[in-house]
N, CA, C and O atoms as a GROMACS GRO file, in nm:
protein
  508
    1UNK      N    1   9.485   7.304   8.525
    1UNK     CA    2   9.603   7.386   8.535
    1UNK      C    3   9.720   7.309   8.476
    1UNK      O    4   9.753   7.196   8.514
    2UNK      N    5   9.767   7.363   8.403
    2UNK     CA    6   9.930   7.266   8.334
    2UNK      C    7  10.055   7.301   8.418
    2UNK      O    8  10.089   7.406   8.473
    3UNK      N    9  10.104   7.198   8.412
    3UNK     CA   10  10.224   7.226   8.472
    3UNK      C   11  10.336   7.280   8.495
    3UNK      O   12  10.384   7.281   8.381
    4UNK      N   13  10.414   7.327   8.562
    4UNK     CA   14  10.550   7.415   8.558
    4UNK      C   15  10.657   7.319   8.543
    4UNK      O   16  10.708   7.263   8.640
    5UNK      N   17  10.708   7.289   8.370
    5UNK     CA   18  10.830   7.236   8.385
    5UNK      C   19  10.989   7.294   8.362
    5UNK      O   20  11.104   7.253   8.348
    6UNK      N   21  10.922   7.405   8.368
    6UNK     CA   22  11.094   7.512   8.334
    6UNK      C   23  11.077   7.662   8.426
    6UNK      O   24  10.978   7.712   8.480
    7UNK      N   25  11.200   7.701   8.417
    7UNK     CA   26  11.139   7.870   8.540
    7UNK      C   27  11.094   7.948   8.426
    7UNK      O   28  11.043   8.054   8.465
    8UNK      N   29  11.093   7.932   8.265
    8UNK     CA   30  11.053   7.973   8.158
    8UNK      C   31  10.912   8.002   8.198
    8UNK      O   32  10.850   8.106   8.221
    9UNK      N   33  10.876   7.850   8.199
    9UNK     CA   34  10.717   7.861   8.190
    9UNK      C   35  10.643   7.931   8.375
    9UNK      O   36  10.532   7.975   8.403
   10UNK      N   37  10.723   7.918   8.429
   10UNK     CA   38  10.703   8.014   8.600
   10UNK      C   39  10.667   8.168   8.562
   10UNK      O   40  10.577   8.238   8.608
   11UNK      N   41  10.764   8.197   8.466
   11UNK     CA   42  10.773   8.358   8.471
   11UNK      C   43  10.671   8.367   8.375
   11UNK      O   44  10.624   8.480   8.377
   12UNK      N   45  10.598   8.270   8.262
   12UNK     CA   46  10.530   8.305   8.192
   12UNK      C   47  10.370   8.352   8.279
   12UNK      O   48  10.284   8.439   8.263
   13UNK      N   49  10.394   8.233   8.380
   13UNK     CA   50  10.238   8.222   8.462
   13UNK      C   51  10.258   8.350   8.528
   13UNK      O   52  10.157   8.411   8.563
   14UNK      N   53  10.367   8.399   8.551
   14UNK     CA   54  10.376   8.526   8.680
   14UNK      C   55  10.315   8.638   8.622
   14UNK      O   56  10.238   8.714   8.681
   15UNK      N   57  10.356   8.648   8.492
   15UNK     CA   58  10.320   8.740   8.353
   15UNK      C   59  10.160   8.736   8.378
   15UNK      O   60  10.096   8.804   8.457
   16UNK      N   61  10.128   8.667   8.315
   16UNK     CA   62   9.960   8.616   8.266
   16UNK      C   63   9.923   8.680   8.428
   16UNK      O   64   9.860   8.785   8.421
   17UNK      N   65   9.951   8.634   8.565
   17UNK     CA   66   9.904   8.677   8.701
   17UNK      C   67   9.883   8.804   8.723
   17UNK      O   68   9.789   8.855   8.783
   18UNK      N   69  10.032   8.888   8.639
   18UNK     CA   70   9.972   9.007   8.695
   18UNK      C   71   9.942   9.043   8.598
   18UNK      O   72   9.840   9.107   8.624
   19UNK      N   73   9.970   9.054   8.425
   19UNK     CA   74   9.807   9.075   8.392
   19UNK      C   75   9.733   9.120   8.368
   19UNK      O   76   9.702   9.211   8.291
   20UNK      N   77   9.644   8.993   8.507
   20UNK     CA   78   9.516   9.006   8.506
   20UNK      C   79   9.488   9.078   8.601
   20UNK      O   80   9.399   9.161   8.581
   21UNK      N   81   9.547   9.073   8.730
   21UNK     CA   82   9.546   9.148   8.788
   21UNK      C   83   9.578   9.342   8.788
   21UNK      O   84   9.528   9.428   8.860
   22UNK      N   85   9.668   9.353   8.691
   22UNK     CA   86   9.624   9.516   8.680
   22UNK      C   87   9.533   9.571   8.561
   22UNK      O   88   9.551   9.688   8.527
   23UNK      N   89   9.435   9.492   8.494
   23UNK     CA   90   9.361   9.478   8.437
   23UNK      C   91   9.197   9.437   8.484
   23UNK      O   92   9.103   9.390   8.420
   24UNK      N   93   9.214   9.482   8.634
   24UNK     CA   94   9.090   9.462   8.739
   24UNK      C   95   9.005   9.576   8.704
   24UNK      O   96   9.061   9.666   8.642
   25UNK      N   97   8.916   9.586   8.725
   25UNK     CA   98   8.774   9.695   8.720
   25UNK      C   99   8.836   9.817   8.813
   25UNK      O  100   8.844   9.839   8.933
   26UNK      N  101   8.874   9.882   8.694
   26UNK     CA  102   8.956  10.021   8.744
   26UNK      C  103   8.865  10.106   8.856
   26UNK      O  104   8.923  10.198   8.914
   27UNK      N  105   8.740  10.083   8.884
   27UNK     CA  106   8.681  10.124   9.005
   27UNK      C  107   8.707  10.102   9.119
   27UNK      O  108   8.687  10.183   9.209
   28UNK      N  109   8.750  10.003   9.131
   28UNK     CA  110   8.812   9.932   9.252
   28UNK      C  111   8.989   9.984   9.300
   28UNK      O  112   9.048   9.942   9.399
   29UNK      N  113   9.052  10.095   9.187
   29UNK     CA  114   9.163  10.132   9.260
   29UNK      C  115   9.115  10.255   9.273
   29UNK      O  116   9.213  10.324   9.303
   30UNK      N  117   8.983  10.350   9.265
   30UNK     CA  118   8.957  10.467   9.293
   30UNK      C  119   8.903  10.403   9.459
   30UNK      O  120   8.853  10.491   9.528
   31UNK      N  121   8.906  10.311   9.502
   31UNK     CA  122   8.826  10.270   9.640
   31UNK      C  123   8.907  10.239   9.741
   31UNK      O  124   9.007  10.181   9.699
   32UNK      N  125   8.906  10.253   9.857
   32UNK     CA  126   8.975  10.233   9.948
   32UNK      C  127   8.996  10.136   9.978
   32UNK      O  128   8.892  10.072   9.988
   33UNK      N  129   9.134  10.050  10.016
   33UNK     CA  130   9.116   9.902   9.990
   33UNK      C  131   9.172   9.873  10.161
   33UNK      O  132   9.281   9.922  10.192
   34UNK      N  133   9.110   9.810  10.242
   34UNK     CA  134   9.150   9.776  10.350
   34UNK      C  135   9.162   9.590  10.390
   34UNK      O  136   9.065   9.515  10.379
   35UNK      N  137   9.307   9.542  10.438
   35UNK     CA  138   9.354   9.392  10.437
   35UNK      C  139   9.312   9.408  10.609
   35UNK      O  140   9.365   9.494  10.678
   36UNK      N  141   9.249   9.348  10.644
   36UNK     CA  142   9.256   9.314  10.765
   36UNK      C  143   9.340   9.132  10.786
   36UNK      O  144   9.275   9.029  10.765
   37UNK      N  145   9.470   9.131  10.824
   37UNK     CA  146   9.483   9.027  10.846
   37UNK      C  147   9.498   8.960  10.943
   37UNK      O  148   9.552   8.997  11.047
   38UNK      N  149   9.438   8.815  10.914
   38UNK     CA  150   9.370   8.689  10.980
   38UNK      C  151   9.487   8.592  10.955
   38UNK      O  152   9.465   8.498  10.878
   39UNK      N  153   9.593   8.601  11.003
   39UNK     CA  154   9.648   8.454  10.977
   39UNK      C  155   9.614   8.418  11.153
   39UNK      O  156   9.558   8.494  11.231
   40UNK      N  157   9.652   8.320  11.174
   40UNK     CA  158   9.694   8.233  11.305
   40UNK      C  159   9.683   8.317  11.469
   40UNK      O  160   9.628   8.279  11.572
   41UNK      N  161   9.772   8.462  11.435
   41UNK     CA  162   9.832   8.524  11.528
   41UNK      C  163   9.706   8.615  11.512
   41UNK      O  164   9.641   8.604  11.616
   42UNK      N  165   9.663   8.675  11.451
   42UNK     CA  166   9.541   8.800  11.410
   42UNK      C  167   9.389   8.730  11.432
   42UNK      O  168   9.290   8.789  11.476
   43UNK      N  169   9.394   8.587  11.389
   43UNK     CA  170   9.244   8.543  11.438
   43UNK      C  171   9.215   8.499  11.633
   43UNK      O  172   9.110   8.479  11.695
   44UNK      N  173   9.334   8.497  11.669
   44UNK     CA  174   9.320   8.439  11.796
   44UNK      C  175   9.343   8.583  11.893
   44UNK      O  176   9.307   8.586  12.011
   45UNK      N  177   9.396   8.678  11.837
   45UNK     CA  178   9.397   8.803  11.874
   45UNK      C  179   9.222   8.880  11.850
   45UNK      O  180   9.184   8.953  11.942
   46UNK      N  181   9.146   8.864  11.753
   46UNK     CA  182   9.010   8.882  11.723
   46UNK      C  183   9.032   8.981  11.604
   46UNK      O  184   9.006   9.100  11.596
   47UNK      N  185   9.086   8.898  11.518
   47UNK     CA  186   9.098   8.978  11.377
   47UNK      C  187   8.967   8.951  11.308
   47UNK      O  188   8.922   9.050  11.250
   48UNK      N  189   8.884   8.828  11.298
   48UNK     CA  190   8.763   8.819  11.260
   48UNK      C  191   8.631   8.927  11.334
   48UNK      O  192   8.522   8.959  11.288
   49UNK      N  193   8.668   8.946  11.407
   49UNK     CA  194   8.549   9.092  11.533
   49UNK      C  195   8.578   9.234  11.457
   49UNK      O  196   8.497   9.326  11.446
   50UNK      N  197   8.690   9.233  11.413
   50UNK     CA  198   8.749   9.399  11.381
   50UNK      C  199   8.717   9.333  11.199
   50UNK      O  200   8.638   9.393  11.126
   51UNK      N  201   8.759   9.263  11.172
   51UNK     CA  202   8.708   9.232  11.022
   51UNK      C  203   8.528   9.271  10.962
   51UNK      O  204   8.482   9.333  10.866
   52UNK      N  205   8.465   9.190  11.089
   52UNK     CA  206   8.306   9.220  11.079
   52UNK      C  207   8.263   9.360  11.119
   52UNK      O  208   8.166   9.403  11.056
   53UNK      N  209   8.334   9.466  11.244
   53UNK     CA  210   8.326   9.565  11.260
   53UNK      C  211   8.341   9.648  11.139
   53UNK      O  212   8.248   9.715  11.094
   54UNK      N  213   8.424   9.644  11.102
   54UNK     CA  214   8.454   9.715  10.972
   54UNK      C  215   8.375   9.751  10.868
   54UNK      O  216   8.338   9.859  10.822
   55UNK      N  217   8.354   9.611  10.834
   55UNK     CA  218   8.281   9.587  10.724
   55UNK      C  219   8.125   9.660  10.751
   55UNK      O  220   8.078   9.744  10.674
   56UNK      N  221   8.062   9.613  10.866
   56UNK     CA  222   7.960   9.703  10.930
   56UNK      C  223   7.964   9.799  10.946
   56UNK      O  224   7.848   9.828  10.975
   57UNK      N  225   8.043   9.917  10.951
   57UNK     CA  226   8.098  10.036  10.992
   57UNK      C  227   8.077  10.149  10.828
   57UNK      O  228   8.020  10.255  10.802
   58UNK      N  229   8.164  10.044  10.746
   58UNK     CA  230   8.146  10.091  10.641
   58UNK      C  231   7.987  10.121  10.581
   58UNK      O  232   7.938  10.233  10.566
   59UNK      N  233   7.924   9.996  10.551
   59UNK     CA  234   7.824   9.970  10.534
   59UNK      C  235   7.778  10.103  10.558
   59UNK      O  236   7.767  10.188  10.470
   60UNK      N  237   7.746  10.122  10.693
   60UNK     CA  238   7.639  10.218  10.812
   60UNK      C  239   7.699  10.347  10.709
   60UNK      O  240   7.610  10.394  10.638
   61UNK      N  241   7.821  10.403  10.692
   61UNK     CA  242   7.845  10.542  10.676
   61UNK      C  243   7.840  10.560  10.568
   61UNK      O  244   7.885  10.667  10.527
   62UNK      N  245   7.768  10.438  10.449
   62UNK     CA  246   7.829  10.491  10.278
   62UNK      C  247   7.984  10.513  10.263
   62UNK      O  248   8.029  10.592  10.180
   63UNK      N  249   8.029  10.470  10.310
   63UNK     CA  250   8.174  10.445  10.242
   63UNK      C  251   8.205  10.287  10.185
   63UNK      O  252   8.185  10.171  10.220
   64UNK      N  253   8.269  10.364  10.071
   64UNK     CA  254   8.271  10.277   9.937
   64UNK      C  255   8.464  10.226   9.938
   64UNK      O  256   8.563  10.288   9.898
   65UNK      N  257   8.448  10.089  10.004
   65UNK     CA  258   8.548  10.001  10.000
   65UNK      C  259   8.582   9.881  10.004
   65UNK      O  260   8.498   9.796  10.032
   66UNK      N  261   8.688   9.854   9.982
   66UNK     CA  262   8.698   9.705   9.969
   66UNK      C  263   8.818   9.634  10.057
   66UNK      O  264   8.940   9.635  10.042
   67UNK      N  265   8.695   9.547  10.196
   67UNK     CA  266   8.758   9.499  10.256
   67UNK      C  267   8.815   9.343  10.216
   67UNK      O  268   8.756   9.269  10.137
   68UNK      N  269   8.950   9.307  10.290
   68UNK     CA  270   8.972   9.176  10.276
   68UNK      C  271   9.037   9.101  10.372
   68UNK      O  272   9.095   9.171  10.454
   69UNK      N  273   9.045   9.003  10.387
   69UNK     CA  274   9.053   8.910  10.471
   69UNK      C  275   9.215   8.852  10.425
   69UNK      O  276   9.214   8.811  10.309
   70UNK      N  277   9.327   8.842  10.482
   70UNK     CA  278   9.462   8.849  10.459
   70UNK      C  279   9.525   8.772  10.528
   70UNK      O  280   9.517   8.808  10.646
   71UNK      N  281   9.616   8.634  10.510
   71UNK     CA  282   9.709   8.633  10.628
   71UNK      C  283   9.809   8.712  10.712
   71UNK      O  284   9.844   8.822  10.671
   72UNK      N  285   9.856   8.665  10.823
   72UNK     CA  286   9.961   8.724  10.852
   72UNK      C  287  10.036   8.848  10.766
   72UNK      O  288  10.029   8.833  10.644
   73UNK      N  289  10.106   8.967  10.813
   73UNK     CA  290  10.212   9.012  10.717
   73UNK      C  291  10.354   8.992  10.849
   73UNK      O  292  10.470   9.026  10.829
   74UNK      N  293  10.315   8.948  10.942
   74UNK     CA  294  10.471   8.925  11.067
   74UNK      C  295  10.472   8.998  11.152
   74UNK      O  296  10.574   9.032  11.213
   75UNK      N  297  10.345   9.042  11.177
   75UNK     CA  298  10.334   9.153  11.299
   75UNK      C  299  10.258   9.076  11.422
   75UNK      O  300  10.149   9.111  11.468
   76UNK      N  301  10.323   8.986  11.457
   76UNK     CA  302  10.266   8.886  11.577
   76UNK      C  303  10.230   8.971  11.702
   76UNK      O  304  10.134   8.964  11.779
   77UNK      N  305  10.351   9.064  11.697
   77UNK     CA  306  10.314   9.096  11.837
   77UNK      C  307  10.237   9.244  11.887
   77UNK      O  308  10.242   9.300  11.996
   78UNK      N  309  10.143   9.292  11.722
   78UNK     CA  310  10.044   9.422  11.754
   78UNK      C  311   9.923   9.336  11.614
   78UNK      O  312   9.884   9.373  11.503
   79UNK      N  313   9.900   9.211  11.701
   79UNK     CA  314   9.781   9.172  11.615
   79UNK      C  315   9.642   9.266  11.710
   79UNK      O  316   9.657   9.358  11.789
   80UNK      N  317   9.539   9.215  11.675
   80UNK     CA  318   9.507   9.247  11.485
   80UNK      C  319   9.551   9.385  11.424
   80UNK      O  320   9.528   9.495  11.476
   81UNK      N  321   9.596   9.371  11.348
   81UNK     CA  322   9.655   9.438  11.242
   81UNK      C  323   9.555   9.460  11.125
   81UNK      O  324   9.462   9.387  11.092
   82UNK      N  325   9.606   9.611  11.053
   82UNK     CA  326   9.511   9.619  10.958
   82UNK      C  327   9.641   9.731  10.812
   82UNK      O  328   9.746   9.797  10.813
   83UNK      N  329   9.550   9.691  10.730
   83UNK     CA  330   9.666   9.747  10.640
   83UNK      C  331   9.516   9.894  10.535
   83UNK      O  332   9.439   9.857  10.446
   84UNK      N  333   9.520   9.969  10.562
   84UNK     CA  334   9.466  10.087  10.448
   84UNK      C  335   9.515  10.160  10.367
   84UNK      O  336   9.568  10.268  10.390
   85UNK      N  337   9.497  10.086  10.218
   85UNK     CA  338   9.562  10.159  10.145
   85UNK      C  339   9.444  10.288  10.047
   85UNK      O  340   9.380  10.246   9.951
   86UNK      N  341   9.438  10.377  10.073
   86UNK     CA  342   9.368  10.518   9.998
   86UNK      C  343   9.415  10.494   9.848
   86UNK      O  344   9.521  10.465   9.793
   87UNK      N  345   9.289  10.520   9.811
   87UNK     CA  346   9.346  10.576   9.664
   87UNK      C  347   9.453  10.669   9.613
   87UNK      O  348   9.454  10.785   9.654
   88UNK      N  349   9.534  10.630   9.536
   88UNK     CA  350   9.645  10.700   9.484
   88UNK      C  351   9.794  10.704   9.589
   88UNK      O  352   9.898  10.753   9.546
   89UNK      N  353   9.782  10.641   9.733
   89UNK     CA  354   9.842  10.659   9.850
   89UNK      C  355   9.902  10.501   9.846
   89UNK      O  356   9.857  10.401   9.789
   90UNK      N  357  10.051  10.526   9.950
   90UNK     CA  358  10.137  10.396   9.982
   90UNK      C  359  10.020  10.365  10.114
   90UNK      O  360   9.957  10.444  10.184
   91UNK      N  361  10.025  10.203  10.112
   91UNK     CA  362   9.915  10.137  10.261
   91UNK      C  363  10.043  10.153  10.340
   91UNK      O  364  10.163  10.140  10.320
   92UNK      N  365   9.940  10.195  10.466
   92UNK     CA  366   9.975  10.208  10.599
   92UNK      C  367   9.887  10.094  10.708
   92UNK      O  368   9.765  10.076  10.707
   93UNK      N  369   9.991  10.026  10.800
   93UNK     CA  370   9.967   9.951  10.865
   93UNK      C  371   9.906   9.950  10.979
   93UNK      O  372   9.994   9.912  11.056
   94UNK      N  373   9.801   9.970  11.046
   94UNK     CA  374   9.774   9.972  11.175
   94UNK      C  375   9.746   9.874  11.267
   94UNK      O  376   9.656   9.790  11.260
   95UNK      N  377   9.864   9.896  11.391
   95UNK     CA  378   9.856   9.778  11.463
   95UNK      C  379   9.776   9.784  11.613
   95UNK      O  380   9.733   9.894  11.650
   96UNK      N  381   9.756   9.652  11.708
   96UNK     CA  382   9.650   9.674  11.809
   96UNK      C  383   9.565   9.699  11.771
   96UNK      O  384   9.514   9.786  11.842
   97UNK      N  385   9.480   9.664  11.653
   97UNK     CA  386   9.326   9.743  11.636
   97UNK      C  387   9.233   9.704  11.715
   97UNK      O  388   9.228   9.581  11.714
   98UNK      N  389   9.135   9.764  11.804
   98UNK     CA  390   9.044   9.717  11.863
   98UNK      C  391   8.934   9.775  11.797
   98UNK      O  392   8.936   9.784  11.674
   99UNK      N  393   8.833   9.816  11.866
   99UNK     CA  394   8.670   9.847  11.787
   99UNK      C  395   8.696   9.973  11.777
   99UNK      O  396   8.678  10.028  11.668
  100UNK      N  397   8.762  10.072  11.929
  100UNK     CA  398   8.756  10.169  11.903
  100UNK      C  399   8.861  10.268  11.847
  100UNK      O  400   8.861  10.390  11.828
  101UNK      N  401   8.980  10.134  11.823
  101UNK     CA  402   9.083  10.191  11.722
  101UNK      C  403   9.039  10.211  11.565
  101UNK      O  404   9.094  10.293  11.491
  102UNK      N  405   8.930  10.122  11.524
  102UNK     CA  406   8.938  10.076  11.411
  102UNK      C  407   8.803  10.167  11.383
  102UNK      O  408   8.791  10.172  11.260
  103UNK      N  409   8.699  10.240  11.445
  103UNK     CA  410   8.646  10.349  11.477
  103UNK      C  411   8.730  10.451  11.389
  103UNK      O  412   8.710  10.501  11.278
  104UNK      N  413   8.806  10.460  11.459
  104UNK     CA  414   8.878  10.590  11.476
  104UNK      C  415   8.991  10.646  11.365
  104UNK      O  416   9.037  10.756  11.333
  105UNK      N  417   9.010  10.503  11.324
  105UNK     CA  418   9.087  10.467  11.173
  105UNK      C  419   8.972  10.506  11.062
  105UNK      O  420   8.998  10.582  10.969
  106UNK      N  421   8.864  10.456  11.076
  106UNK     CA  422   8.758  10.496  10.926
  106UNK      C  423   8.726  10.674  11.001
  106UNK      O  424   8.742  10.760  10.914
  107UNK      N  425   8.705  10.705  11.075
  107UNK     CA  426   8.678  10.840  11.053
  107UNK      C  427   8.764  10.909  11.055
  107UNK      O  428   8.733  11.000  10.978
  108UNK      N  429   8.924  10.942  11.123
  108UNK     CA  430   8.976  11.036  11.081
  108UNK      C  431   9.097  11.007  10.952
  108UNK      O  432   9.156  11.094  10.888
  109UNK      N  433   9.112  10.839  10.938
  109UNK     CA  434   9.223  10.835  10.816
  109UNK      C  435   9.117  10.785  10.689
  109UNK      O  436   9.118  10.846  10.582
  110UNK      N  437   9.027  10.669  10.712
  110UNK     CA  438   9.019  10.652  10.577
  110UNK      C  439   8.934  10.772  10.513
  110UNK      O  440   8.965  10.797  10.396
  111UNK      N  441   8.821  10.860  10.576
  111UNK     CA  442   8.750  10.967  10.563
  111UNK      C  443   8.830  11.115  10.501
  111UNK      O  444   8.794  11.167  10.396
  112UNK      N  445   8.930  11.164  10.575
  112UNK     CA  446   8.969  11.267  10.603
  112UNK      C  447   9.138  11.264  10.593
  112UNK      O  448   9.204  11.368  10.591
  113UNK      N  449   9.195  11.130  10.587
  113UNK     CA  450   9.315  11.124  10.524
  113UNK      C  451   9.422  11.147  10.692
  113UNK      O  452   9.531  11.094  10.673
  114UNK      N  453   9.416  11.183  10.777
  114UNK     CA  454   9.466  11.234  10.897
  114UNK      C  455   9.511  11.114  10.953
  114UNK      O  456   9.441  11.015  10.976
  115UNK      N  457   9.656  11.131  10.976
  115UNK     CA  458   9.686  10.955  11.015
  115UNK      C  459   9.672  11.046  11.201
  115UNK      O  460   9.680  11.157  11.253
  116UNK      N  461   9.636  10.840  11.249
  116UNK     CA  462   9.631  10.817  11.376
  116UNK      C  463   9.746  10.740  11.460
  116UNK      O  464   9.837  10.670  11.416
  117UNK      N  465   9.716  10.769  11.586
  117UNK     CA  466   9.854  10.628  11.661
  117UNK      C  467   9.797  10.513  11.624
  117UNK      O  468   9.680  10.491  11.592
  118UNK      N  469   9.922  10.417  11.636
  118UNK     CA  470   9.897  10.319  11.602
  118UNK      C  471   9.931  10.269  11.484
  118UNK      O  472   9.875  10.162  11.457
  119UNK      N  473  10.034  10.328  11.371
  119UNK     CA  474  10.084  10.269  11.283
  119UNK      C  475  10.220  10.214  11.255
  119UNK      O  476  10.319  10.285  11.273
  120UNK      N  477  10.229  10.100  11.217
  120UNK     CA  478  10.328  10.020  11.233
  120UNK      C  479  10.463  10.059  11.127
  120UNK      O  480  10.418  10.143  11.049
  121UNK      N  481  10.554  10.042  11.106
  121UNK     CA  482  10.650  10.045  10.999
  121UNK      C  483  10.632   9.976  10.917
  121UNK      O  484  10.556   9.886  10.954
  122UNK      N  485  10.669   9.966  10.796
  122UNK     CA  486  10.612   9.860  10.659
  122UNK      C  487  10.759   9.786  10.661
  122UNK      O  488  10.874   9.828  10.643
  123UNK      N  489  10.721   9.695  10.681
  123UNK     CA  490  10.872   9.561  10.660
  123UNK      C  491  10.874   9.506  10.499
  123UNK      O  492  10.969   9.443  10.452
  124UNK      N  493  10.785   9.533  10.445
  124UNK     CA  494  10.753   9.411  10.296
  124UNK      C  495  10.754   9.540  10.223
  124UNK      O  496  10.769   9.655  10.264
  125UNK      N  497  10.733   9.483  10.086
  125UNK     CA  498  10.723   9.614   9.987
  125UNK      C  499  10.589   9.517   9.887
  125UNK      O  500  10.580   9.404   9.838
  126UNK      N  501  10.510   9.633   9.897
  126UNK     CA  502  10.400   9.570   9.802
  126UNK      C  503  10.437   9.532   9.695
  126UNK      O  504  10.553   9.555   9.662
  127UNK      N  505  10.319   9.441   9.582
  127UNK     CA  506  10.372   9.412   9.454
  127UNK      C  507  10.326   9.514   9.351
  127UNK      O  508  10.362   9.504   9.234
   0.00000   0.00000   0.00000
């Protein structure tokens, strides 16, 4: 990796970052993309249990998505937290997830689009 010796060459790498990044296997933005995040506050809450649920959940029903594993986004106090963003749709945050929240999130929102309780306000603005 070479080095950053000017904010010249920063913005050049930021360039080249994204890219590559919106130059990803355009299949993957027709797919449902779900962040389950794991920082500090979300793994000790059992963000790794609702991470593996998920992922199993999916699996079982043929639904075609792409989970990920995320730090923190500052929602300490409705960990685990989960972020689903639908194809073509702004992500929505859902906080407190347990098994049978996160149930209840793949069949009536990521399935059927129908939001549930349990979603948080968006503090950040995606990139």
């Amino acid at each position: 990796m070479k080095k950053i010796k000017s904010p010249d060459d920063l913005r050049k790498l930021r360039e080249e970052i994204l890219s590559r990044s919106h130059t990803k296997d355009s299949s993957s933005s027709r797919k449902v993309r779900i962040r389950v995040h794991s920082g500090t506050s979300g793994l000790a809450s059992g963000a790794k249990a609702i991470l593996e649920f998920i992922s199993t959940e999916l699996e079982k029903r043929n639904i075609e998505a792409e989970v990920i594993r995320t730090g923190d986004l500052g929602y300490s106090f409705a960990e685990p937290t989960i972020e689903v963003t639908r194809p073509g749709e702004d992500p929505v945050v859902f906080g407190n997830v347990d098994k049978l929240k996160a149930d209840e999130i793949i069949e009536k929102y990521i399935k059927n689009g129908d939001y549930v309780d349990g979603i948080l306000p968006i503090n950040y603005r995606a990139i």
